[in-house]
HTML snippet that shows the backbone in 3Dmol.js (N, CA, C, O; Angstrom):
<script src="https://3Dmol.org/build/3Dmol-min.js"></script>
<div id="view" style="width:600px;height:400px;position:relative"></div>
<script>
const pdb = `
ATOM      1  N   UNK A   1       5.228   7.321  14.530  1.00  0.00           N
ATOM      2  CA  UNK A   1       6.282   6.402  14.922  1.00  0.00           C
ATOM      3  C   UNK A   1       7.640   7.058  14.689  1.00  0.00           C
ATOM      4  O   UNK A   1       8.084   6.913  13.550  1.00  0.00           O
ATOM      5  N   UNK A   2       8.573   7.931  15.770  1.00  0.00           N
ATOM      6  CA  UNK A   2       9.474   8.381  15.170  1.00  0.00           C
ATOM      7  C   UNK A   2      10.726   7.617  15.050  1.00  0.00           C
ATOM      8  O   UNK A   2      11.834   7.819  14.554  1.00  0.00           O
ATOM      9  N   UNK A   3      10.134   6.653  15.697  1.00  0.00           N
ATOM     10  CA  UNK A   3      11.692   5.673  15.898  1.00  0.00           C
ATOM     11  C   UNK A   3      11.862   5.378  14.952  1.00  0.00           C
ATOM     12  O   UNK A   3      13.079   5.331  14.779  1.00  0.00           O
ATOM     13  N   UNK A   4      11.085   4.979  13.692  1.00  0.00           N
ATOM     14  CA  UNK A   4      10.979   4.714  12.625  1.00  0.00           C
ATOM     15  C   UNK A   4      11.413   5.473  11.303  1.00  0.00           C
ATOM     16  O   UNK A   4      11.905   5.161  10.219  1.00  0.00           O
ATOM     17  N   UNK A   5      10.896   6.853  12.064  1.00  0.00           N
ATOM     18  CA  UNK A   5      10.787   7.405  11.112  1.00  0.00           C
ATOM     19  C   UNK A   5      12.247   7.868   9.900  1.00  0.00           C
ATOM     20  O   UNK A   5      13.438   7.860  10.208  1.00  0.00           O
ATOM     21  N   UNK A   6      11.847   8.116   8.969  1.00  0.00           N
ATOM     22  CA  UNK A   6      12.996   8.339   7.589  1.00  0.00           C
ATOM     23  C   UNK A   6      13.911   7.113   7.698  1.00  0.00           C
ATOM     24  O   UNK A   6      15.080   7.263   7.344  1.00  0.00           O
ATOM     25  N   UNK A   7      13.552   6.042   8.103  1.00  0.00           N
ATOM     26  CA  UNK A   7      14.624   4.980   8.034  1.00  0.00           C
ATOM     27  C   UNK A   7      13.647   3.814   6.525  1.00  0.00           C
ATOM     28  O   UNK A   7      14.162   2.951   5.814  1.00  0.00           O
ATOM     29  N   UNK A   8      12.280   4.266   6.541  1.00  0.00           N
ATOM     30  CA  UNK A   8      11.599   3.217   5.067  1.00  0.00           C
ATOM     31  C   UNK A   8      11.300   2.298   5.394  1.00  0.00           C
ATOM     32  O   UNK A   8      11.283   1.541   4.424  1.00  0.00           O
ATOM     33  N   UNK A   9      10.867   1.569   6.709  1.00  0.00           N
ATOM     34  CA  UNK A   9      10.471   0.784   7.226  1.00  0.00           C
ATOM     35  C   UNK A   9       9.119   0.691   7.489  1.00  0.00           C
ATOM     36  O   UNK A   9       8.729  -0.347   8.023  1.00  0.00           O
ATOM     37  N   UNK A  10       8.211   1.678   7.190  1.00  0.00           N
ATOM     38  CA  UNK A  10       6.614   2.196   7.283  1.00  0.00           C
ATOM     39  C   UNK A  10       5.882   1.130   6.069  1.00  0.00           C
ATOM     40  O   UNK A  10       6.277   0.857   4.936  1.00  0.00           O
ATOM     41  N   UNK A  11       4.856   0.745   6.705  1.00  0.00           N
ATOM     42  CA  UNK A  11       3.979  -0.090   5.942  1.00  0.00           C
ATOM     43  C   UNK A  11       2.875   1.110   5.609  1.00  0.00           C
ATOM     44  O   UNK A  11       2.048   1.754   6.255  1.00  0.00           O
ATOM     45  N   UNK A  12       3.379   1.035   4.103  1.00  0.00           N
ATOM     46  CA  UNK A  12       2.261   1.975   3.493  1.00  0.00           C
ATOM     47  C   UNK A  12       1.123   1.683   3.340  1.00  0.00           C
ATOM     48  O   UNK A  12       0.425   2.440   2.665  1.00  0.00           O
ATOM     49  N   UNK A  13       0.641   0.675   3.824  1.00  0.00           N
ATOM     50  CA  UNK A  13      -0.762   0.200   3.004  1.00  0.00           C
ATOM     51  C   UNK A  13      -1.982   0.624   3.507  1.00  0.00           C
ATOM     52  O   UNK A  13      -3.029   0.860   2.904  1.00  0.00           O
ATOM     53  N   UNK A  14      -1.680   0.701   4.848  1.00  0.00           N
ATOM     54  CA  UNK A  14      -3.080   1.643   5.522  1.00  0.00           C
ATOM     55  C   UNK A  14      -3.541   2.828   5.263  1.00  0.00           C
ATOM     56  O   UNK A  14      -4.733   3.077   5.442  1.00  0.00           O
ATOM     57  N   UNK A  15      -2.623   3.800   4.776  1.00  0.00           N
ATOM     58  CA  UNK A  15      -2.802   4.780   4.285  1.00  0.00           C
ATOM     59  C   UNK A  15      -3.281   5.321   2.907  1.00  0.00           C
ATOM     60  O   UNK A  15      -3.868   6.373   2.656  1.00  0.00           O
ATOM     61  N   UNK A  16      -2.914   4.421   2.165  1.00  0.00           N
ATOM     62  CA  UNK A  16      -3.203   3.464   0.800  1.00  0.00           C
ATOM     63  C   UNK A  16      -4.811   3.536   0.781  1.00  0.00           C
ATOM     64  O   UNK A  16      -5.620   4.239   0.176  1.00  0.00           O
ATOM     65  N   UNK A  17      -4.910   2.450   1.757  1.00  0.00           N
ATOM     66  CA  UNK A  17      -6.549   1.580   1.510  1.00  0.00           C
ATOM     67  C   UNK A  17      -7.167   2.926   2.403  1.00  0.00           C
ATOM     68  O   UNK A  17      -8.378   3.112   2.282  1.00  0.00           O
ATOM     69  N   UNK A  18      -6.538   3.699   3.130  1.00  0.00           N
ATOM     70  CA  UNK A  18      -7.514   5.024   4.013  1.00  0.00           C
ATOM     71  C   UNK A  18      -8.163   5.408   2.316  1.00  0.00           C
ATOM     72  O   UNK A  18      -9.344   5.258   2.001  1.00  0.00           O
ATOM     73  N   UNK A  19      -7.255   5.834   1.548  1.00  0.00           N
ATOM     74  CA  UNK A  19      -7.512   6.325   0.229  1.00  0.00           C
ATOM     75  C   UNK A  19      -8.238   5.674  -0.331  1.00  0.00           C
ATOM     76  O   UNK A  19      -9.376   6.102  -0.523  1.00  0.00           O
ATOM     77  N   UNK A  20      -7.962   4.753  -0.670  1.00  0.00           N
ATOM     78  CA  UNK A  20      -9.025   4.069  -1.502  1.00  0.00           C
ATOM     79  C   UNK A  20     -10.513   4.302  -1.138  1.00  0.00           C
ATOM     80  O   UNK A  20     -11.334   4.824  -1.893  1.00  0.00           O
ATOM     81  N   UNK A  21     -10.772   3.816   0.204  1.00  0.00           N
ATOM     82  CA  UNK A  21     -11.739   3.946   0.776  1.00  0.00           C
ATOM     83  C   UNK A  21     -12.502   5.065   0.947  1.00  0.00           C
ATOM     84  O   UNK A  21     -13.690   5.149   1.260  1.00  0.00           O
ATOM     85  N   UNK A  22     -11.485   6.143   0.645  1.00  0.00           N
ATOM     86  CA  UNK A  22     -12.427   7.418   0.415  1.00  0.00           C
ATOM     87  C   UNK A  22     -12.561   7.964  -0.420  1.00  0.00           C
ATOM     88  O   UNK A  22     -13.087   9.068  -0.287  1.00  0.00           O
ATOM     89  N   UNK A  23     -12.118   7.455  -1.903  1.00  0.00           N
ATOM     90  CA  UNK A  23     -12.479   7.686  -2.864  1.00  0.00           C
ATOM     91  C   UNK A  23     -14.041   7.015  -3.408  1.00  0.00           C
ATOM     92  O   UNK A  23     -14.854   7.509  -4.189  1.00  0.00           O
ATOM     93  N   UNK A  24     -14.076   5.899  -2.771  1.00  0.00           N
ATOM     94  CA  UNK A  24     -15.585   5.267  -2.775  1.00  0.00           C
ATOM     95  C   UNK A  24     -16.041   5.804  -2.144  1.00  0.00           C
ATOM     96  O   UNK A  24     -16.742   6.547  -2.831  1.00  0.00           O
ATOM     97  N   UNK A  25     -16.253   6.108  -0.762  1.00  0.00           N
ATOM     98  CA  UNK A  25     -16.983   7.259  -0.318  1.00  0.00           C
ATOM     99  C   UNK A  25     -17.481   8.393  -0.810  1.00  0.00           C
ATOM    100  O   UNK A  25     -18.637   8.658  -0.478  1.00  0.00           O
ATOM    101  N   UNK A  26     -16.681   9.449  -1.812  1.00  0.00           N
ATOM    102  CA  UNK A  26     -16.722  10.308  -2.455  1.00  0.00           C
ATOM    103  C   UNK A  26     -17.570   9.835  -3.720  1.00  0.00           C
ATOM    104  O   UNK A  26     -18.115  10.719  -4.381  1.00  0.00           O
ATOM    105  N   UNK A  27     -17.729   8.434  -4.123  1.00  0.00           N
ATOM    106  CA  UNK A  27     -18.397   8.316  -5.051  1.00  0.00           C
ATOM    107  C   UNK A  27     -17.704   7.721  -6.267  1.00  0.00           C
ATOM    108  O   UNK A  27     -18.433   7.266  -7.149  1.00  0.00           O
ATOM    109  N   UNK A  28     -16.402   7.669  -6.421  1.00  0.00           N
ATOM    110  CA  UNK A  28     -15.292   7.102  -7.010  1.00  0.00           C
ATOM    111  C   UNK A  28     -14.643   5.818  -6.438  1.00  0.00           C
ATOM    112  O   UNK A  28     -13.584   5.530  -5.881  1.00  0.00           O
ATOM    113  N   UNK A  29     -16.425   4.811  -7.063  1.00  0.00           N
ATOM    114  CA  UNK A  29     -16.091   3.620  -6.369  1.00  0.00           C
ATOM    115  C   UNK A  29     -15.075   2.727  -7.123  1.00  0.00           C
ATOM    116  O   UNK A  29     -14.336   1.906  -6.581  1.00  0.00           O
ATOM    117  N   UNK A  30     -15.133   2.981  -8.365  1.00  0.00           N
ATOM    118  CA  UNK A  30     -14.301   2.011  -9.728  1.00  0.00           C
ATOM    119  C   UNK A  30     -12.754   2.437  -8.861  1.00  0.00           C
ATOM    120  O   UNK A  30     -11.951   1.591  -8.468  1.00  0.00           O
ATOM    121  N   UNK A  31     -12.607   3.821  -8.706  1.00  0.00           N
ATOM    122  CA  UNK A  31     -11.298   4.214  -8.778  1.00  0.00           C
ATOM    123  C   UNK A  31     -10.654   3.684  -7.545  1.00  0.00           C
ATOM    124  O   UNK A  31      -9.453   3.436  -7.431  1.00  0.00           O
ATOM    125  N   UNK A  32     -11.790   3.499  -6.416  1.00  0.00           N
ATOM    126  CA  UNK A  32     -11.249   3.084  -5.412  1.00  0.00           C
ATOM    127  C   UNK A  32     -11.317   1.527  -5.186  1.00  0.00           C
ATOM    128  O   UNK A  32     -10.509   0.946  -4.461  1.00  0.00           O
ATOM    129  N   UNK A  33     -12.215   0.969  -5.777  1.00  0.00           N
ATOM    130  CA  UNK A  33     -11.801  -0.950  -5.719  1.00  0.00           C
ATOM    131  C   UNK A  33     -10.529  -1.114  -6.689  1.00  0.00           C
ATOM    132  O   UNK A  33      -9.604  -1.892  -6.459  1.00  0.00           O
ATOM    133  N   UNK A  34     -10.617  -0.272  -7.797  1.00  0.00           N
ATOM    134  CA  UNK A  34      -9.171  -0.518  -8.261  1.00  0.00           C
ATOM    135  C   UNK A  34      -7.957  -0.219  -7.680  1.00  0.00           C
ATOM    136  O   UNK A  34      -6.983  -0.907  -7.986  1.00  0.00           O
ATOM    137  N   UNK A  35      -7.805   1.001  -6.624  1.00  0.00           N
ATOM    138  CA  UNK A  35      -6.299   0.874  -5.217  1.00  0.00           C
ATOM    139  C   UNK A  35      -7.107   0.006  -4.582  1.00  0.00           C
ATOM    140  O   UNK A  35      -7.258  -0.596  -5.645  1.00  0.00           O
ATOM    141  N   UNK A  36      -7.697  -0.550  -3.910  1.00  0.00           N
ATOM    142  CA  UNK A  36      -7.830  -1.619  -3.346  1.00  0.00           C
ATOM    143  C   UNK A  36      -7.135  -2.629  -2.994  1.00  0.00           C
ATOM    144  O   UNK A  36      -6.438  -2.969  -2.038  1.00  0.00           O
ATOM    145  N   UNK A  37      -7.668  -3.265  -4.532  1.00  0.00           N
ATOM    146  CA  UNK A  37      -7.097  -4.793  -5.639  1.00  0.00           C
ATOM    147  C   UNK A  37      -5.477  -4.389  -5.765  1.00  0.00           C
ATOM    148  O   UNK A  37      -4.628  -5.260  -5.573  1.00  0.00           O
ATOM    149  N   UNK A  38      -5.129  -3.130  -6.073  1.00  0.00           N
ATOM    150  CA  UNK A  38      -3.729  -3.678  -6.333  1.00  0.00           C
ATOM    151  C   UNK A  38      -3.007  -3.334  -4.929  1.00  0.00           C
ATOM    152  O   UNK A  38      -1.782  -3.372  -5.050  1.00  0.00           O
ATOM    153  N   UNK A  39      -3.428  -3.023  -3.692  1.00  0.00           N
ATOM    154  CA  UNK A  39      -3.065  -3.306  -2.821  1.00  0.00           C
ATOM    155  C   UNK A  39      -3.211  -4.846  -2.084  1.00  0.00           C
ATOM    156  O   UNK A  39      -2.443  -5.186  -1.184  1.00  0.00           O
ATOM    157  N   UNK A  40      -3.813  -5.331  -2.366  1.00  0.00           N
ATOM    158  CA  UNK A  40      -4.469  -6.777  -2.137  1.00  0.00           C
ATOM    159  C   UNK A  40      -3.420  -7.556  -2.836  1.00  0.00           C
ATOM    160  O   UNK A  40      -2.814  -8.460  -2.260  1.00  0.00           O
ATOM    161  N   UNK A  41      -3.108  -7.097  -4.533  1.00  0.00           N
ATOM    162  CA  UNK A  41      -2.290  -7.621  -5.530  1.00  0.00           C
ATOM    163  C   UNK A  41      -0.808  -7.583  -4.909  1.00  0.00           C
ATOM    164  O   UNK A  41      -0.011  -8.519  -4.847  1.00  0.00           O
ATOM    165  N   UNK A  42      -0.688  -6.636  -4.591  1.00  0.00           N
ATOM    166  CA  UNK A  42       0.689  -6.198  -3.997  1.00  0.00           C
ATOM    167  C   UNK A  42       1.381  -6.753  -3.081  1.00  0.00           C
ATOM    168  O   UNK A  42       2.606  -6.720  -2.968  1.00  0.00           O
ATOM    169  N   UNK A  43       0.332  -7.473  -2.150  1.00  0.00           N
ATOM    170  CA  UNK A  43       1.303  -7.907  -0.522  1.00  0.00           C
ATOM    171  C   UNK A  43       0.896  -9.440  -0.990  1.00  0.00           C
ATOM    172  O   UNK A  43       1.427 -10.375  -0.391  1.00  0.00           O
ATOM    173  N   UNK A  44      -0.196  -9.750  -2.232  1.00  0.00           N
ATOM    174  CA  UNK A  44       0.336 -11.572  -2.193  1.00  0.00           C
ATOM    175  C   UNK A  44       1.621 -11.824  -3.034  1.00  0.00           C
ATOM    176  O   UNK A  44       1.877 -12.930  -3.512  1.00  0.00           O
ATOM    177  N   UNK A  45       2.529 -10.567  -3.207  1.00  0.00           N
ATOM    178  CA  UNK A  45       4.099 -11.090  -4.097  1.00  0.00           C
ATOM    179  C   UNK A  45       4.336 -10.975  -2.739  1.00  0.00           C
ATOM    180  O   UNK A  45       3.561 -10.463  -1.931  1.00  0.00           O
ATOM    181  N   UNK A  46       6.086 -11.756  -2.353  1.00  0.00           N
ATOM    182  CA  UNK A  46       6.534 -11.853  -1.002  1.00  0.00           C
ATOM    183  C   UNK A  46       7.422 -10.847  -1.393  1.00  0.00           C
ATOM    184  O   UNK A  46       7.752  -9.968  -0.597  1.00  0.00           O
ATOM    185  N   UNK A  47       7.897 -10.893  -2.693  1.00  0.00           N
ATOM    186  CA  UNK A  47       8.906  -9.960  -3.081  1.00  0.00           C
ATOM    187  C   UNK A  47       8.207  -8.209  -2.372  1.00  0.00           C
ATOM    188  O   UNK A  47       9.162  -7.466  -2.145  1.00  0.00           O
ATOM    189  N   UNK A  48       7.119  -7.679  -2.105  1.00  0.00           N
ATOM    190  CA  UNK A  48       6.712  -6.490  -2.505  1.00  0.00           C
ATOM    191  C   UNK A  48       6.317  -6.875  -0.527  1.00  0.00           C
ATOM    192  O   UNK A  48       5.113  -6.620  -0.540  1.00  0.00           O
ATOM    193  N   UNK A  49       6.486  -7.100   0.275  1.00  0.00           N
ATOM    194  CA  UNK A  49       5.605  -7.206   1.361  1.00  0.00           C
ATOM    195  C   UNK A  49       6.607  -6.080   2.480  1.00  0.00           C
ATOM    196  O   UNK A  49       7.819  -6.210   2.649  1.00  0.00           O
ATOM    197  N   UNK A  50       5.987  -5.316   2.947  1.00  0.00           N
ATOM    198  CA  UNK A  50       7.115  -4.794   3.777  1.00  0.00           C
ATOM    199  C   UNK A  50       7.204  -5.333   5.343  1.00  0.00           C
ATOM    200  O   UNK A  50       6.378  -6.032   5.931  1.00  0.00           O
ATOM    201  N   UNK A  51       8.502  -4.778   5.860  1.00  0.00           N
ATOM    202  CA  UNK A  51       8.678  -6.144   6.821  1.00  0.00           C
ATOM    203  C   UNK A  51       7.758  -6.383   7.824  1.00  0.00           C
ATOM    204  O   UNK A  51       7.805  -7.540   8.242  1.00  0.00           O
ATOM    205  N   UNK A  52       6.738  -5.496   8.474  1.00  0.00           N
ATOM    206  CA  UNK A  52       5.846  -5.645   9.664  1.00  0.00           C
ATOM    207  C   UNK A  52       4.772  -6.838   8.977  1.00  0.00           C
ATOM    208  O   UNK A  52       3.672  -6.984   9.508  1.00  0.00           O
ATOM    209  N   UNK A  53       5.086  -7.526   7.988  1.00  0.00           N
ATOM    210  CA  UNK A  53       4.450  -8.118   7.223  1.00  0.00           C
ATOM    211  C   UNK A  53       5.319  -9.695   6.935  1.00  0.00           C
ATOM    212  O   UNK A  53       4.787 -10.560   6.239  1.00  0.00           O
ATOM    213  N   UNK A  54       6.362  -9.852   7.416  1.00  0.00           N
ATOM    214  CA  UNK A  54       7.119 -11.032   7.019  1.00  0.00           C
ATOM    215  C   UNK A  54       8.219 -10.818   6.040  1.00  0.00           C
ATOM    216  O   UNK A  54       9.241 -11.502   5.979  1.00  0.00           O
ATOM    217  N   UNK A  55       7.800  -9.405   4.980  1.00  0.00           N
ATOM    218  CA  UNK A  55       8.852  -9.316   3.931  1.00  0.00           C
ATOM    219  C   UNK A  55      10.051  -8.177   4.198  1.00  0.00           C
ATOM    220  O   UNK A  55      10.318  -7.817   5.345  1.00  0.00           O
ATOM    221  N   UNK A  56      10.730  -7.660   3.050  1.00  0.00           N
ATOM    222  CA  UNK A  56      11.861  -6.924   2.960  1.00  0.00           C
ATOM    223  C   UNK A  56      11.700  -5.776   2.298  1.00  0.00           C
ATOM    224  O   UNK A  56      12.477  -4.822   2.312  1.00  0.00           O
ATOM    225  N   UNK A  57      10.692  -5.867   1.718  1.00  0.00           N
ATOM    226  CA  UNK A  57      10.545  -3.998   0.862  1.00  0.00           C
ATOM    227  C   UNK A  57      10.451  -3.270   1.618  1.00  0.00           C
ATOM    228  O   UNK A  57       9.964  -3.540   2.716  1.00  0.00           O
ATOM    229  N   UNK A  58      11.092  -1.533   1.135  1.00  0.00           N
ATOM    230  CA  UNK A  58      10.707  -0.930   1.984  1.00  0.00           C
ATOM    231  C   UNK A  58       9.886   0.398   1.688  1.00  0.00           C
ATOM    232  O   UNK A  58       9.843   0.555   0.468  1.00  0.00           O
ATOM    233  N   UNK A  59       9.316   1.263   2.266  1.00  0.00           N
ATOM    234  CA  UNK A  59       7.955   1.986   2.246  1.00  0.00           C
ATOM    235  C   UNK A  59       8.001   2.355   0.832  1.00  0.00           C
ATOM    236  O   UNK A  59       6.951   2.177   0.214  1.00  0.00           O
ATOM    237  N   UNK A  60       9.017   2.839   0.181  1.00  0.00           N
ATOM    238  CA  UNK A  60       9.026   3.505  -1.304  1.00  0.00           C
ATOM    239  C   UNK A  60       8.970   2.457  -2.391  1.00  0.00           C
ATOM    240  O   UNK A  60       8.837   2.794  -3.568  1.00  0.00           O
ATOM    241  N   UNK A  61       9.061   1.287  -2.050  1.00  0.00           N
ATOM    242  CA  UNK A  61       9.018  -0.175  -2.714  1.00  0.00           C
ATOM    243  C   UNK A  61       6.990  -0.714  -2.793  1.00  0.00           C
ATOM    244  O   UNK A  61       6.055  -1.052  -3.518  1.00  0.00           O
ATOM    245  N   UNK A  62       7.245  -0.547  -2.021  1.00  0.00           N
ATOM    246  CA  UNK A  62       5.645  -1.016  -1.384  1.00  0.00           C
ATOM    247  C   UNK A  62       4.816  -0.080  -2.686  1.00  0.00           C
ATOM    248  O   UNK A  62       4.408  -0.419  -3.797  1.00  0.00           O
ATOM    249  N   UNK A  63       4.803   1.197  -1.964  1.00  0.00           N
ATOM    250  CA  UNK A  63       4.040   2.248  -3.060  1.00  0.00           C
ATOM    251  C   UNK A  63       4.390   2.274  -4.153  1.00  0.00           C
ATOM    252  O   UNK A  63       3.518   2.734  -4.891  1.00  0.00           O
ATOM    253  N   UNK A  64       5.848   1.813  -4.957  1.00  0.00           N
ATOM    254  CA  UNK A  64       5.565   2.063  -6.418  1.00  0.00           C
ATOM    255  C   UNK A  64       4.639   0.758  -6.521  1.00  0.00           C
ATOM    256  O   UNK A  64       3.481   0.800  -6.936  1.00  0.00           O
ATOM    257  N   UNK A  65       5.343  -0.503  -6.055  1.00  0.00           N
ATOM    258  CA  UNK A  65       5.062  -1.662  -6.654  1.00  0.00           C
ATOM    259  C   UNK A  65       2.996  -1.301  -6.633  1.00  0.00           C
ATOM    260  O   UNK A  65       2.396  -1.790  -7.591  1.00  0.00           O
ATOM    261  N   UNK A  66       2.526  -0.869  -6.060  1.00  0.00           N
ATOM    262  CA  UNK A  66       1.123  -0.844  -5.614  1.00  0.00           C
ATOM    263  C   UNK A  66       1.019   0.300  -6.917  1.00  0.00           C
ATOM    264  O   UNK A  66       0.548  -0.271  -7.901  1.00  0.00           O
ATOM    265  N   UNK A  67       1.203   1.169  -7.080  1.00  0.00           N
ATOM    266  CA  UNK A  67       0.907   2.410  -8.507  1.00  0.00           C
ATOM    267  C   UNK A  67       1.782   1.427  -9.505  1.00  0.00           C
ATOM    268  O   UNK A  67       0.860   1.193 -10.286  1.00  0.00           O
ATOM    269  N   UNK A  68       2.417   1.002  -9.813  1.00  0.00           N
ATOM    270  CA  UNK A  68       2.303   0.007 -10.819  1.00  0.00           C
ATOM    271  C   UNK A  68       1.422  -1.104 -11.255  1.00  0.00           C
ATOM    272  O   UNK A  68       1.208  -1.552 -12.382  1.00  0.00           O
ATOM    273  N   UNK A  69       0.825  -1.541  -9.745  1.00  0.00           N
ATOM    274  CA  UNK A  69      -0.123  -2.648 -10.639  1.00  0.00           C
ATOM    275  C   UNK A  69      -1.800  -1.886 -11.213  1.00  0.00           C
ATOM    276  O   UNK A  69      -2.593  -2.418 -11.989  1.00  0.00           O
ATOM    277  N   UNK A  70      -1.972  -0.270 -10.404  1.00  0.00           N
ATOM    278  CA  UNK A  70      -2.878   0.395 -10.986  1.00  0.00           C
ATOM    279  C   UNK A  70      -2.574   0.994 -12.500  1.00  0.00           C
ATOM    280  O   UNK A  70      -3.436   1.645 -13.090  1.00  0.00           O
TER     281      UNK A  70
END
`;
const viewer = $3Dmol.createViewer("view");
viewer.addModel(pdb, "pdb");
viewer.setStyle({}, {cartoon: {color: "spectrum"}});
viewer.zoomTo();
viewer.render();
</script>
């Protein structure tokens, strides 16, 4: 998306849960239901939702708030 791009408007979370998901794959299922959950944890605050989502955070907001609740 370059229209987008370097402006922080990117919804990190797909890329996120790509991860997660392949850390269970790999066999690192704990490690990966736990990014999961705090991605799950993350977008039910409205405060933490980025906007393609209804909210105002933006991509570097999203990802700490998500490695903080891990």
């Amino acid at each position: 998306a370059p229209d987008i791009a370097g402006h922080g408007v990117a919804n990190p979370t797909a890329v996120i849960l790509s991860a997660a998901w392949m850390l269970s794959h790999l066999g690192h299922r704990e490690a990966g239901a736990a990014l999961e959950r705090a991605v799950h944890e993350t977008l039910r605050d409205p405060a933490c939702r980025p906007r393609d989502l209804g909210g105002s955070a933006r991509t570097d907001q999203v990802a700490e708030a998500i490695a903080a609740r891990l």
